[in-house]
C-alpha angles and dihedrals in degrees: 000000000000129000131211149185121232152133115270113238115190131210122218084227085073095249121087150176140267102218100198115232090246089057088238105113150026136210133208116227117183133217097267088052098053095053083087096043133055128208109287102017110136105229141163122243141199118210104229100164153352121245123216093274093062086253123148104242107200139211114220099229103171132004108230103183145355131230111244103178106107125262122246112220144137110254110230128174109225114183095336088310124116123219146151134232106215110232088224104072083199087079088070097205151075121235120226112222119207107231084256099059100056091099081223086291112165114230112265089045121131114235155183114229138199124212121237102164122036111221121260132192092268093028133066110217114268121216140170125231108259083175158016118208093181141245114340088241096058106125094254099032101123091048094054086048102053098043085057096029083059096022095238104178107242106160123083112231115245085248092059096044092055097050093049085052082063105052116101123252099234136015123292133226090239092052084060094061109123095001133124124244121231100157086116089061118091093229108174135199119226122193158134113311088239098035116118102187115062110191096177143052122182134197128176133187138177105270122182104229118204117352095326118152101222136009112319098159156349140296100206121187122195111188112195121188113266099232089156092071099065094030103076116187109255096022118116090250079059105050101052090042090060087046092056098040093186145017116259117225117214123170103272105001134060124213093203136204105228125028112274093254086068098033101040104023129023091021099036108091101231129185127267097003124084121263123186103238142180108237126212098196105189139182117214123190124207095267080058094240114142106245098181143357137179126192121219142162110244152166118250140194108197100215091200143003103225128196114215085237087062098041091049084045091057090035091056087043129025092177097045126108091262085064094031085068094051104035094155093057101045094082082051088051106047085051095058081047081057101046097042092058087051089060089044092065085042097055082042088058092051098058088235114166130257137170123178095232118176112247115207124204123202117227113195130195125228097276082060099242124125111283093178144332109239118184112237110245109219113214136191071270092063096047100038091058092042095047080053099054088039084061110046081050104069090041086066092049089046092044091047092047103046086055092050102231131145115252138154107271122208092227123184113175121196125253120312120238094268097045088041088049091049100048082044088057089045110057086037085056094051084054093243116143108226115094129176116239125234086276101035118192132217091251089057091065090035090060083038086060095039087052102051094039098111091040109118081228095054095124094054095047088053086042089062098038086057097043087063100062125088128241119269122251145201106228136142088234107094093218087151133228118297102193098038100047108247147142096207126007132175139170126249116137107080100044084144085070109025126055084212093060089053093055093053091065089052094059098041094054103045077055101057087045077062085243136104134268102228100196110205111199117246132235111253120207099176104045112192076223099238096074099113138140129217108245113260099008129096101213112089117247107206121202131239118311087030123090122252118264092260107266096201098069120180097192117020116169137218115248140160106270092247091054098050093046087053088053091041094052100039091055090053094044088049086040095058096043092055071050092054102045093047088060102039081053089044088051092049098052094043083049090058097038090057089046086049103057094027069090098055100057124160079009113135127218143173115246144165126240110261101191131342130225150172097266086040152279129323105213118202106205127241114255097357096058094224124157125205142147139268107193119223082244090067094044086084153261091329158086118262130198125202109217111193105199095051091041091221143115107234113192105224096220105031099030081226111172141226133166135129109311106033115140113232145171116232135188115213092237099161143009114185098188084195089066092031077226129146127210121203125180125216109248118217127177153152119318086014117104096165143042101221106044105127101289119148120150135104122255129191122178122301090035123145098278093196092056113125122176103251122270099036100089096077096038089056090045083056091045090056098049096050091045075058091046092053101036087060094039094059092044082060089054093042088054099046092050091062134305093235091061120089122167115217118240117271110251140222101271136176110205120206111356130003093201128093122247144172125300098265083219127150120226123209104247117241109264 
């Protein structure tokens, strides 16, 4: 049979997978067979046999390498023996500590372990304390867990320290050389009321385009930090930038990409002191179509830091005290408020997609723990910033592959053939009329959206349209971007906090030098484990829980086969660390929100269903946007079928319904804080027949337990009466059929698996 070399990635459950290192193929190992491995351990396997399931089951047959990086876990004592439960579950099991190797830790701690005797099939791993974090409980816990639990680098190395240390305060005299001054224009930052970097500054002002006579567009400048002139390649700020890839958001507290004198000082675009830039300068006509850009290298003043509350606030009022307080920038204003609904009817044209999906942010009190969850409003402020980047950013794109150069490409395809068929089924099987073709195009979701947009089930609709997407990508092969609607997209405007967008200016100004940008690849110390390539090609392969590099490509270039495994590589490596960050900040906020309602116990609250499957409904509270799990166990004394295609749970006896959207009261009936899961229980009472039936707010102990929302009452006093109807009308049938026939009772059953599992739900890749 056939062997093959791969990481080890283990399974909570005690069995695990061999990834290949081509990212081809996947082998089964079973428990037995990880009692020797750990997660992450590179092997080589021999297939011995297939399970029922036509899955390879593999032999280890060698052990390649071990994994060194330190393992994240909470110290407890059992019986006089020392030991440590690994954070990860996917490490499967638990590491013995000698007496010796404890680093004076209390049980209870959390801490990092080194092993010092790999497992074997009779013997658990040993390991020694390297170091202690602190109590679970310590304001900032979760954080220290999950930048070690997905080794997410968070330590400058000495080197880059030291050259930070160098670099000047301000801007010099010598940095100003060939570069244009703006200083005059009243640039202006808009953010976030709590951000600290700001990458881009934007100015707009009425142009005339062609031989009019007066004003018939606008002359838009987008000003984005130059990072790339004080982060050299092969230099150490480099090299830990590219390691990092991207900077990682908690509540609370930033990883980021580049040391605080850069992010925070000489590349933030403060207000009132001078910062080198790269400047997109654009011409858009009425239609919002970009006539014209040019790229250059500047110098920049930023006249005011502006918050998109106080933006929306002058926009809705241009005689109010908010504008009161910046007379001179609200003309400025009011033209970028021109010119961005110019590029909305623009982005409308092009058919780009675009669901209005509530965005959640997460205030914590002192102590660090979650004081509420409040949604982001997103304002004309949101969106104006957001229309301007969009557009700088395919400019880029235009201007790098004009030039036929290779570049890293910010590429999201459209639904593959499976997730297109099942969204097809879908909307056939909800009786609408609108179905996708075997391409489908942006413009055809985005009528799908327009149409359902007054349906009571309108969320859940959206929910399975995005669902169906795929996530977005970095990578040198121009495949387009599906959801917004364009040929070729990069991204350019945040190279303060992602390593792609660094790499963009490079290009662009070698570029503009008439020369040629000539990437090296840098040396990695901490590897997210799927960046590999397949041997001899020069497309990356990613392993599982990454997209595959796009297949339909629209511009592929010719490159030596070393170059374009650099590009290729370097799009996957930055691909998997936007990964990474996204569940290290996942596992922060699920860590809090345990933590949050580890308080609300045996409360009851009305919710919506989040997402249905086969082992039951996630349900996302009402006010404290909260999602948990109601396991198909607590819907009720029987059985329940998942019907995919509905994407809904039907009770056989009763026809009871669930699917997204359906409106429940919980009860908060369990919050394991090791599995950062939530338990809710379905709550039924008197006067209430039916989960579902309209109730949504919230209960605590000592509520009126016979409140029904109004209304309910007499539809479930109907829905009673026809389940009579029904349930006579079959025991007529029963007896005509033959006295001697019964049928048995149909019992509480879990198809597919009991256990509980992630969501299954989609997310919306970042654009």
């Amino acid at each position: 049979m056939s062997e093959i070399v791969g990481t080890v990635q283990g399974h909570r459950d005690g069995h695990g997978f061999v990834q290949a290192d081509d990212g081809d193929a996947s082998v089964f190992l079973p428990p037995q067979e990880m009692r020797s491995v750990m997660h992450r351990d590179r092997v080589k396997v021999r297939v011995v046999r297939f399970d029922r399931r036509g899955r390879p089951e593999g032999l280890v047959l060698e052990i390649i390498e071990r994994r060194k990086t330190p393992i994240i876990g909470r110290l407890l004592q059992e019986g006089g023996a020392w030991l440590v439960a690994p954070e990860d579950r996917r490490f499967g099991q638990d590491i013995l500590i000698s007496p010796k190797g404890t680093a004076n830790a209390e049980p209870g701690q959390v801490v990092a372990v080194e092993l010092t005797e790999a497992p074997s099939l009779l013997a658990k791993p040993v390991g020694r304390v390297v170091e202690v974090l602190g109590g679970i409980d310590d304001p900032g816990m979760e954080i220290e867990i999950a930048v070690r639990k997905y080794e997410v680098p968070h330590r400058f190395s000495d080197a880059t320290l030291a050259q930070a240390a160098k670099l000047p305060e301000k801007v010099r005299a010598t940095d100003k050389k060939q570069r244009i001054d703006l200083t005059d224009v009243p640039l202006v930052t808009i953010d976030g009321e709590d951000a600290r970097d700001f990458d881009d500054a934007v100015y707009c002002e009425p142009a005339t385009i062609g031989r009019a006579k007066g004003p018939n567009g606008w002359r838009l400048i987008v000003a984005i930090a130059d990072v790339s002139h004080y982060v050299k390649p092969g230099e150490a700020l480099d090299l830990d930038a590219y390691e990092r890839a991207t900077s990682v958001y908690f509540p609370r507290r930033v990883i980021p990409m580049l040391p605080e004198k850069l992010s925070n000082g000489l590349c933030s675009l403060n207000p009132d002191v001078e910062r080198l830039s790269m400047v997109c300068d654009m011409l858009v006509n009425a239609e919002g179509d970009v006539h014209a850009y040019q790229f250059y290298p500047a110098v920049i003043r930023s006249h005011a830091r502006l918050t998109y509350t106080e933006v929306a606030t002058i926009l809705g009022n241009t005689r109010g005290p908010e504008a009161l307080r910046r007379p001179e920038l609200v003309p400025h204003l009011l033209h970028l408020h021109e010119v961005y609904r110019a590029l909305l009817k623009s982005r409308s044209g092009r058919g780009a997609v675009d669901f209005d999906t509530t965005e959640t942010q997460i205030v914590c009190d002192d102590n660090g723990r979650i004081a509420k969850i409040v949604p982001r409003v997103r304002t004309d402020a949101h969106r104006l910033i957001e229309e301007c980047m969009l557009a700088a950013n395919v400019c880029s794109a235009d201007f790098i592959t004009r030039a036929k150069h290779p570049s890293l490409f910010r590429v999201h395809e459209g639904p593959t053939p499976e997730k297109r068929q099942l969204l097809k089924n879908y909307l056939k099987a909800l009786g609408l009329g609108l179905s996708l073709g075997e391409e489908p195009q942006p413009g055809d979701y985005q009528a799908i959206a327009q149409a359902v947009k007054d349906r009571p089930d309108v969320t859940q609709i959206h929910t399975m349209m995005l669902r169906s997407m795929q996530q977005a990508i970095y990578t040198p092969t121009n495949s387009g971007h599906f959801g917004l609607a364009y040929e070729a997209y990069t991204h350019f405007t945040s190279p303060i906090r992602r390593y792609p967008d660094l790499l963009v200016h490079r290009v662009i100004k070698a570029l503009l030098g008439r020369g040629r940008y000539d990437l090296k690849l840098p040396a990695v110390q901490h590897q997210v484990g799927n960046v590999k390539r397949k041997p001899g090609g020069t497309r990356g392969a990613p392993s599982k829980g990454l997209p595959a590099a796009p297949t339909k490509a629209v511009a592929r270039l010719k490159l030596p086969p070393a170059e374009a495994a650099a590009w290729e590589t370097v799009g996957i490596h930055c691909s998997a660390n936007e990964r990474r960050a996204d569940e290290a900040s996942r596992d922060v906020e699920a860590w809090l929100k345990c933590m949050f309602m580890r308080e609300r116990l045996g409360e009851e609250y009305g919710g919506t269903v989040s997402a249905v499957t086969s082992f039951g409904l996630f349900v996302q509270l009402d006010g404290l946007y909260v999602e948990g799990l109601i396991h198909i166990t607590e819907l009720g004394g029987e059985y329940y079928r998942f019907d995919e295609t509905r994407q809904e749970l039907r009770g056989e006896r009763t026809g009871t319904r669930y699917v997204v959207g359906s409106r429940v009261l919980v009860q908060v009936s369990r919050v394991d804080l090791d599995t950062r899961k939530i338990d809710f229980r379905l709550v039924r009472e008197a006067g209430e027949e039916r989960a579902g039936s309209g109730l949504g707010r919230k209960r605590s102990r000592g509520a009126d337990k016979d409140w029904v929302e109004p209304g309910a009452a007499q539809e479930a006093l109907a829905e009673v009466r026809q389940a009579d109807h029904e349930v006579k009308r079959a025991g007529k049938a029963a007896r005509g059929a033959g006295k001697g026939r019964t049928r048995a009772a149909a019992p509480v059953a879990v198809p597919g698996k009991t256990g509980k599992g992630g969501s299954g739900k989609g997310s919306r890749g970042k654009r």
